[in-house]
C-alpha positions, 0 to 999 in steps of 0.5 A: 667463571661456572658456580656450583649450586651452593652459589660459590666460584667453581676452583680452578681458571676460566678459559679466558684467564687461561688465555690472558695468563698464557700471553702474559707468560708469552710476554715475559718470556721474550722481554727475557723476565723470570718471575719464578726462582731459577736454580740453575742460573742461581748456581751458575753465579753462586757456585762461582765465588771466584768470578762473581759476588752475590748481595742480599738485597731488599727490592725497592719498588713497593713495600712488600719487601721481597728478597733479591740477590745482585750478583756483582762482576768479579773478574774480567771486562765486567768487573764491578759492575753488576750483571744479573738480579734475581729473587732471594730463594732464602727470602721468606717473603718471596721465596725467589719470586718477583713481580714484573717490576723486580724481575726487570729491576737489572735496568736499574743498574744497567739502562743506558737511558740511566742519568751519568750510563753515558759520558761523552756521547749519549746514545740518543741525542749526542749533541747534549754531551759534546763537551763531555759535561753531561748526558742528561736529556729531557724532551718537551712538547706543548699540546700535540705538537712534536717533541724537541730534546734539550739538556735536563738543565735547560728543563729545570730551569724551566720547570721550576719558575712555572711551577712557582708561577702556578702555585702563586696563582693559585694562592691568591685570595685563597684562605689556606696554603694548599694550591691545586693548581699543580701536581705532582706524580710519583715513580715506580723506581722511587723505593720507601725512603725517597717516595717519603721525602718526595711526599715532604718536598711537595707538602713544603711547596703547598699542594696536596695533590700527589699521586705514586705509581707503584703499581705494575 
């Protein structure tokens, strides 16, 4: 960006970051995202109490505490369930605007690759939901070698002696219960309470090493 003679930033955007925040918006735009408070859809489902319901909420991905509204199916084939999430235009902390993240947060109501979306047949991998006990699928690699599926249990039950198995090893001789030879990496999904006692699960099993992704 140009300065002034006095040596401070020129106002206004750069051709380039006028470039960037058109292809974003592009972006935006067609994965169906609104980051800006919409009136009118907020009408269509406000101005309908008979068929749909609309929660105040607080969206869960970071501590900024931004206001949504989930509007809920009152009638017809949807019914229960939820439809739309947008920004809470009464929220003084954002006023109806939201991040990527909150503006896409309906998938986590509706994603189909959600723990229990399915039952019976899973959309992926239906072999793991046959016998209409789960639908719950994780993958595995070692190295670069090619992915394989399995039942998220079969996962656990690996997992959870590895980890073990790591730690111990790394406990051995040491003069302090802090194992660096595991990690652990949080999720944007997780909100305030489940990333706290995330962060206690993990001082509990002895390491420090612990990351979270709330960033978009």
């Amino acid at each position: 960006m140009a300065t002034r003679d006095t040596g401070q930033g020129a106002r206004g955007i750069s051709r380039r970051d006028f470039l960037k925040a058109s292809a974003a918006a592009t972006a935006v735009v067609g994965c169906g995202l609104e980051f800006a408070y919409n009136p009118a859809k907020a009408q269509a489902y406000e101005g309908d109490p008979t068929n749909y319901k609309i929660t105040t909420t607080t969206c869960p991905y970071c501590s900024a505490s931004c206001g949504q509204r989930v509007v809920t199916a009152v009638t017809g084939a949807n019914a229960g369930k939820v439809v739309d999430i947008y920004g809470d235009f009464e929220s003084p902390m954002n006023s109806g605007g939201l991040c990527a993240k909150g503006a896409g947060s309906l998938q986590l109501a509706n994603n189909p690759r959600r723990l229990g979306a399915y039952t019976g047949t899973h959309p992926v991998n239906p072999v793991f939901a046959a016998d209409g006990t789960t639908d719950a699928v994780a993958y595995k690699r070692n190295g670069d070698g090619a992915w394989s599926a399995m039942p998220l249990d079969t996962a656990l039950g690996e997992i959870a002696p590895a980890l073990l198995t790591a730690r111990n090893t790394d406990w051995a001789g040491a003069s302090t219960y802090n194992s660096k030879g595991v990690a652990f990496f949080g999720c944007s999904h997780m909100n305030n309470e489940s990333n706290y006692m995330y962060r206690k699960l993990i001082a509990n099993f002895g390491s420090s090493n612990v990351e979270h992704q709330a960033r978009i």
